[in-house]
N, C-alpha and C positions, 0 to 999 in steps of 0.2 A: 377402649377395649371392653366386649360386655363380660357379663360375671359368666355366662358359657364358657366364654374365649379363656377367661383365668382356668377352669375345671379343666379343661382340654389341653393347655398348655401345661398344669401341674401332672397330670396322667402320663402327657408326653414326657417330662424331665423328668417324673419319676421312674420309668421303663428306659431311660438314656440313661440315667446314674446306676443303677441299679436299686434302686427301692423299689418299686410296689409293677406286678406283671400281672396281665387276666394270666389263668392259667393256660389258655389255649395258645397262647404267643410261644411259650414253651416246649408245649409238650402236646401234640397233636389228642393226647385220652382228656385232654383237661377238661373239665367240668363248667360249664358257664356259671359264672357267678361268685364262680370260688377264685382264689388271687394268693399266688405265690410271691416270696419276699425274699431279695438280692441280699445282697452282705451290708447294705444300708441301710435297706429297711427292714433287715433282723434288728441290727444296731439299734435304731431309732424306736422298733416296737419293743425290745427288750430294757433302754432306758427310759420310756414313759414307765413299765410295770413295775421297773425300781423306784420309781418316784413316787408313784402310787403305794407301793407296798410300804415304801419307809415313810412317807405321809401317813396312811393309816395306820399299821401293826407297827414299825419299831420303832418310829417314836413317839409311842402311847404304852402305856403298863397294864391297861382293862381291856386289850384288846389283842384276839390271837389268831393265828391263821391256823385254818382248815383245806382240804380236797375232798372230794367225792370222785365214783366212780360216774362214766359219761353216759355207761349203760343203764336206764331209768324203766322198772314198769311207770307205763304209763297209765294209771289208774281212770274208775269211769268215769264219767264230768262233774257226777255229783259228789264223789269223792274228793274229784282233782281240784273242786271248789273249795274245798275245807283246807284245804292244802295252801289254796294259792287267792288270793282276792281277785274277784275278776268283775273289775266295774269299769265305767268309762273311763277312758284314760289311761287303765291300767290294765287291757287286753291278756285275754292267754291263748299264745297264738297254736295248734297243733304242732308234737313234735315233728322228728323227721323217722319217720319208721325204718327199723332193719331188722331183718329175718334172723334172728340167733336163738330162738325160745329155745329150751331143752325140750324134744318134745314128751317125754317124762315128766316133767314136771307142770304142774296144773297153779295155776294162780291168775288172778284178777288181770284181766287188761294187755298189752301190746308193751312188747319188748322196744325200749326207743332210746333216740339219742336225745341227751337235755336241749332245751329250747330255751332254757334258764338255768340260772344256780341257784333260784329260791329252795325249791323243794331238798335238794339235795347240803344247801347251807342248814337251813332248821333244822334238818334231823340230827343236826351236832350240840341242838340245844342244852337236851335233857343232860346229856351225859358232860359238855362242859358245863353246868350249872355245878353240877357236883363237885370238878374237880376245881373248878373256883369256890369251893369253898359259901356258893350260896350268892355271894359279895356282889351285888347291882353300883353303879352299873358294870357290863363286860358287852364286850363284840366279837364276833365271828367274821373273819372276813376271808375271801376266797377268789380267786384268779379261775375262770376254766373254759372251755373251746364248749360254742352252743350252738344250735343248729337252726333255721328256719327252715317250713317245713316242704316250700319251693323252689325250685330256681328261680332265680329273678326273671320277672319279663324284661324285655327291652327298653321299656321307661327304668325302669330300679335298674338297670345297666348303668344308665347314664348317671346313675351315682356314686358310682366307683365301686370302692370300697366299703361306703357306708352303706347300702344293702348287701351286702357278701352271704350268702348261702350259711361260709360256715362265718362264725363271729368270736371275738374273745369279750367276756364279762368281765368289768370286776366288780363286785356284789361287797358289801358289808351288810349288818344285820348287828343290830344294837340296839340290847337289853336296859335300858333304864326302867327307874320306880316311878310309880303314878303321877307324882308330883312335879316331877323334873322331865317329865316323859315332851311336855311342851316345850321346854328353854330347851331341849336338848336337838327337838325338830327343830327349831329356830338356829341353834350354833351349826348343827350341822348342813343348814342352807348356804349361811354366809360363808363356811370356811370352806366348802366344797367350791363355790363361785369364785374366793379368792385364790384357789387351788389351780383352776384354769387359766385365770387370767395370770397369775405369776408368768404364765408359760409363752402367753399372750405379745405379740409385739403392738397389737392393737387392743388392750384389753377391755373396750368397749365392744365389744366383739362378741363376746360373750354375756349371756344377760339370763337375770334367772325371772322365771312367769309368778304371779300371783299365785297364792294355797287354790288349790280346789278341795272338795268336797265330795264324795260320792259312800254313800251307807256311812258308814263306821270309821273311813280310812280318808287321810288329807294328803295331799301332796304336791310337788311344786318340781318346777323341771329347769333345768339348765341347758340353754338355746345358744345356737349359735347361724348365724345370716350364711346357711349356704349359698352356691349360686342359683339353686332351684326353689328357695324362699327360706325362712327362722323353721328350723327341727332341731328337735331336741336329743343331746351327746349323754343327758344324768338327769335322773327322777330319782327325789328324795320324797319318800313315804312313810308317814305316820299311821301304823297300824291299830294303834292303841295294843289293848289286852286279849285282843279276842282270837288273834292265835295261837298265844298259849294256853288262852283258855279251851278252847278247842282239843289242841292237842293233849292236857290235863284230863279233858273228859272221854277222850279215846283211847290213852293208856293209862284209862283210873290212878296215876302218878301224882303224887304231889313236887308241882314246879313250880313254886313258891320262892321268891328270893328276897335277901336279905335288905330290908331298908332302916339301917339304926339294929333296933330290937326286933322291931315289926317285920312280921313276913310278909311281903303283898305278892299278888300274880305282877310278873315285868311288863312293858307294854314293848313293842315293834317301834323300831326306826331302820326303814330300809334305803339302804344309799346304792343304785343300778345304772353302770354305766357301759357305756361299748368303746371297745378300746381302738376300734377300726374306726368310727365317727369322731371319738377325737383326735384320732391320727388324721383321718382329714380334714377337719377344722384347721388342726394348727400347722396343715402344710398348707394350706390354705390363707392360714392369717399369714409365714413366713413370708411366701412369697411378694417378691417384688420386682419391677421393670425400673431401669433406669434408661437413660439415654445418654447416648457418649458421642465423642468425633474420635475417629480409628486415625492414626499417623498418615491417615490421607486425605485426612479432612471428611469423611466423610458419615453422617452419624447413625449409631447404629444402636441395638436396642440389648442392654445388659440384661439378663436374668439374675435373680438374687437370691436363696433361699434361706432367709435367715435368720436362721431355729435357734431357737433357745441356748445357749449355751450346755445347759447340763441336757439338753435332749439329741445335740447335733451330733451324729452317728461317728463322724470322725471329727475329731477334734485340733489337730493337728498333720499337716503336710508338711515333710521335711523336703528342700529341692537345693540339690549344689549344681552349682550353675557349671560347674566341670566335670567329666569323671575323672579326676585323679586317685588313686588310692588314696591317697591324706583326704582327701573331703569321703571319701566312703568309709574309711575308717569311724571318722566323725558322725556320718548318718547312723553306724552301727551304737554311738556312744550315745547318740539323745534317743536313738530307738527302745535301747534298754533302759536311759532314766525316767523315762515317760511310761513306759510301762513299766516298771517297778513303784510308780504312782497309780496305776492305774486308768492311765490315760492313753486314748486311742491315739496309734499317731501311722502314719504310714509315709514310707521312704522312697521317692521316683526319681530313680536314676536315668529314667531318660528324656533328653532333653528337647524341647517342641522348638518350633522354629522360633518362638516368639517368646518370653515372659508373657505379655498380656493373652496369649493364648489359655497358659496355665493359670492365669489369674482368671478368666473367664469359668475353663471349666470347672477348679474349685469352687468360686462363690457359686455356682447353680449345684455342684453338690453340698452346699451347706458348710464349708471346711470353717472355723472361725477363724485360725490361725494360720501365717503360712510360716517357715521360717526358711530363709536365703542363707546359702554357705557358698562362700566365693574361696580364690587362693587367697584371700586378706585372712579369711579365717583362719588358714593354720599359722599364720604367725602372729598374729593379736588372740586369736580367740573371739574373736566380735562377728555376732550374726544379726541380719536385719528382720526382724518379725514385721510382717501384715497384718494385720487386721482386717474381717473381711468386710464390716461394718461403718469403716469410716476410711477404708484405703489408707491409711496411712501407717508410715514405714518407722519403727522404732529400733534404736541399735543397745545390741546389750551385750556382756559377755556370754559365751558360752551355758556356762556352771550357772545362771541365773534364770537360763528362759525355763525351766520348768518351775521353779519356783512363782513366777509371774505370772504365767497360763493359769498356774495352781489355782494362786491368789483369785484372779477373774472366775473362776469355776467356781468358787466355795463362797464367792460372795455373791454371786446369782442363785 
């Protein structure tokens, strides 16, 4: 199978599960290039952002989230350069223009939607330096919807989602001192790459480029072997000092922070990723093909999709293999302790002609866990959990399997 054939068949299974749809499949007004998202691939986009967010902002103390607004003057070039470093490699693409100017109101440049969260992350500098109390280092980081400034042509189609018109960022911005301003590019390389690859079932997969060089600013990108050749999902950039110094000499402000006793200017470390490229990286490293013999001997080819534990959109399928009230009852009881943990689970009372059918179409929607309730269970209590990673069938009580799932969850 060539690496097309993989792209094409993940596009495929993700518009049959519900995760990821062009918009026109939809909705005859859809937009090309833009891409609506099912109840799985909410799921799955909303537990990457959590992962991210509690990776950078909650579990760090120097480091705190912001928002901006998406509506940006888009200032003149020579402006929008002091703003923003625009050397090789590190391109500033035009936004995507929209008509809302007041027309009363007179100021510099085109009313636009972001194309980034640089511009809009910095301007939170000045004012948390303060309320940090001076104190280096600290970080800025920020989640928000960006725009490119065309539709995709028909080649950037065939990329799915990782060209998308509109795009989600997630941007950090971090202030260290002079000194540390290098170890600090350097840690946030490696822990950014070990950050991927956690996620990774092939964590070779991902691989971060040598530093470049251009003017003032270094930086280094985190790649991943799509089907259409190595592009890059995170560019980490060291901007040194010179855009707070910049912006110190454009609001005559002293933005000085704290190192010991000494005040020094902070230097830039910028961490910019697209949340739609590593979504399809890592449905892309997930997937898998096995091959089976069907109860007629005859062999057939299994789809696998299998994400991450803490990313897989549902994490649990409850299936009783009867409908009698006593096992419905029961679906209602692990429905509510699993979500009272926090865990996705969802409960199919109806019944396909086969198990191996439901076992099909779960592992291609990603499910980790199945759990079987037969009439043994209401009088034992004893239910048989799946697995969807090694097919094998394990028996527990009741009262125990969320505690087990738990277990697997918090240690991934």
């Amino acid at each position: 199978m060539g690496k097309e054939d993989i792209l094409k068949r993940v596009i495929s299974l993700s518009s049959r599960h519900g995760y990821i749809y062009g918009s026109k499949q939809l909705n005859p007004a859809g937009v090309g290039g833009c891409y609506d998202y099912g109840p799985l691939g909410v799921e799955l986009r909303s537990n990457l952002i959590n992962e991210w967010w509690t990776e950078i902002v909650r579990s760090r103390e120097h480091i705190v989230g912001v928002q901006n607004a998406i509506l940006q003057r888009m200032p003149s070039l020579d402006r929008q350069e002091n703003l923003h470093d625009s050397v090789d490699g590190l391109p500033l693409s035009p936004s995507l223009q929209v008509r809302c100017v007041d027309p009363g109101e007179k100021a510099e440049g085109e009313t636009c939607l972001q194309n980034d969260l640089h511009q809009g992350t910095f301007a939170h500098f000045s004012n948390t330096l303060g309320l940090l109390h001076r104190r280096l280092p600290f970080g800025l980081a920020q989640i928000g919807p960006c725009f490119r400034s065309r539709p995709s042509s028909d080649g950037d189609s065939s990329r799915f989602i990782f060209s998308a018109v509109e795009r989600t960022e997630m941007a950090l911005h971090f202030f260290s001192t002079p000194k540390t301003s290098t170890l600090w590019f350097d840690t946030w390389q490696k822990e950014r790459l070990l950050w991927w690859r956690k996620f990774a079932g092939v964590p070779s997969g991902f691989t971060a480029t040598d530093i470049k060089t251009a003017g003032h600013v270094q930086w280094a990108e985190i790649q991943f072997t799509f089907p259409w050749g190595v592009d890059t999902i995170e560019r980490i950039a060291n901007h040194g000092s010179t855009p707070v110094e910049r912006l110190q000499a454009e609001s005559k402000t002293d933005l000085q922070g704290k190192d010991g006793r000494k005040m020094v200017i902070p230097h830039l470390i910028e961490t910019t990723s697209s949340l739609e490229a590593g979504l399809l990286a890592l449905l892309l490293d997930a997937y898998q093909e096995k091959s089976r013999t069907d109860t007629r001997g005859k062999a057939v080819v299994r789809e696998i999709l299998r994400l991450h534990l803490r990313l897989a959109p549902l994490k649990v399928v409850v299936l009783p293999l009867r409908g009698t009230r006593e096992l419905r009852e029961l679906c209602d009881y692990l429905g509510k302790e699993f979500r009272k943990a926090g865990i996705n689970i969802r409960c199919i009372l109806e019944m396909a002609p086969s198990l191996e059918n439901y076992y099909t179409m779960f592992d291609e929607m990603g499910v980790p866990f199945t759990i079987l309730l037969n009439e043994n269970t209401v009088k034992t209590g004893i239910v048989r959990v799946r697995n969807r990673d090694t097919t094998l069938m394990q028996q527990l009580h009741i009262t125990e399997v969320r505690d087990m799932i738990q277990r697997h969850l918090e240690a991934d």
